[in-house]
N, C-alpha and C positions, 0 to 999 in steps of 0.2 A: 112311328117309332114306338115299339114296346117298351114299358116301363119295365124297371127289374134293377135290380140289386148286385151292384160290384165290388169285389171283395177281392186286398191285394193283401199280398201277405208280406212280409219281410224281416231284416234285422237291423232294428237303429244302430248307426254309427255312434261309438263311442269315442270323446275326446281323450286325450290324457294330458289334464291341466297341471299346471304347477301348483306344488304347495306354497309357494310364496307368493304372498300378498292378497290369492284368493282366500287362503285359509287362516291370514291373518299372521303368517310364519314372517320373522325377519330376515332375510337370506342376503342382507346388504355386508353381512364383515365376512361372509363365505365367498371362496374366490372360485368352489364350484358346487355346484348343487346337483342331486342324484333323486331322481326320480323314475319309479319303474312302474309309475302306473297305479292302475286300480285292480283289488282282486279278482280274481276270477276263478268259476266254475266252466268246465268243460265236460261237455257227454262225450263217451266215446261213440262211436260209430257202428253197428251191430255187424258183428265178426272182425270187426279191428282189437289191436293189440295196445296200440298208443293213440293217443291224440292229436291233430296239431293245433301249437296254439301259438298265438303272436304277442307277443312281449313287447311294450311299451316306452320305451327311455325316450321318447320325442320332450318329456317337459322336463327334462336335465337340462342344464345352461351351467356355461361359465359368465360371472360377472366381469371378469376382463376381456372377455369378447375373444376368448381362445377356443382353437377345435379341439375337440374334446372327441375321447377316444371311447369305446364301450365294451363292458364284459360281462357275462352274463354267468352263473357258478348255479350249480343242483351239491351240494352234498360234495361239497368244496373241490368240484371236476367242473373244467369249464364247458360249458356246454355251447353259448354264441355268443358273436362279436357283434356290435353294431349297433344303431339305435331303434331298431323294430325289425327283429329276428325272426323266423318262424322256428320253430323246436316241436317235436314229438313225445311229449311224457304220458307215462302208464298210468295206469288206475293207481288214484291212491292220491296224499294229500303232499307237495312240494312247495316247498322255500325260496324262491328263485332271486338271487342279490345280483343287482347290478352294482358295478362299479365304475365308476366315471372320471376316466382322467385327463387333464387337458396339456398342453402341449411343456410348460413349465414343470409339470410333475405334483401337480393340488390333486388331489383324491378326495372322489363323496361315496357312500353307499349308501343305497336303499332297498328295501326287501318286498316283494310281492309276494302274496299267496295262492296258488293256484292247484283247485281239487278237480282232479279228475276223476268220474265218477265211469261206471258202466252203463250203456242204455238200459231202455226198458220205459221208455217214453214219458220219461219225468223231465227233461230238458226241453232249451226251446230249439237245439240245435244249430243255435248261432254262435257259439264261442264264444271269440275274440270280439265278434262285433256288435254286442251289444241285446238288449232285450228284444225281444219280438213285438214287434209291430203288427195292428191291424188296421188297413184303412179304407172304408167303407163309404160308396158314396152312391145316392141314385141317381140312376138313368133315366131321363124324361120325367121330370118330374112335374111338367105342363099336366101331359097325362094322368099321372096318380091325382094330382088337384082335380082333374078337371070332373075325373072316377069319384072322387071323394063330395063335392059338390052335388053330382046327381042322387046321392044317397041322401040330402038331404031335403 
């Protein structure tokens, strides 16, 4: 077996956790909480126009254990429904409010920022999902020891 060096590339999964309780927030006299997530930068695509990017509301919750409905707004036009959307926005820096409402009629908003930028190979090219990963590991590494021992 050759010794040799393997290298995967990829993009870490992002969670999207709530503010409450991990960040110390008290969300218990709220009957519904609104969360869109964590920021984000997005490269475009060389020769795209827009980007796409996925939107986050998975760590919205109602405390009374209602379904809860989602709305997604740009520059007060709704753009998507739901709790992990995909959308398309242009270059340039956007505001994106969800708003979360649940079956009784409780309302929460939260606001995400999301900069889309033009390429030119400053991104990692993973979006929505997260930083770029690199992970590296030897192959036969009986070998490289056994290489490395006869040098000495």
């Amino acid at each position: 077996m050759a010794a040799g060096l393997l290298v995967a590339l990829g993009c870490a999964p992002t969670a999207a956790p709530s503010p409450c309780g991990e960040w110390g927030v008290d969300c218990s006299g709220q009957p519904v909480v609104a969360y869109a997530g964590r920021d984000q930068s997005v490269v475009l695509a060389a020769g795209a126009s827009t980007a796409p990017v996925v939107l986050d509301g998975t760590g919205s919750f109602s405390n009374l254990g209602l379904t809860l409905e989602y709305e997604w707004r740009a520059a007060s036009d709704a753009i998507a429904t739901g709790p992990k959307p995909q959308v398309d926005l242009a270059t340039g820096a956007h505001s994106v409010v969800l708003i979360v409402t649940d079956s009784q009629g409780n309302l929460a908003s939260d606001t995400v920022a999301v900069t889309v930028t033009s390429g030119g190979g400053g991104g990692s090219g993973c979006g929505a999902l997260g930083p770029p990963i690199v992970i590296a590991m030897f192959v036969g590494l009986s070998l490289l020891k056994l290489a490395n021992d006869r040098r000495r």
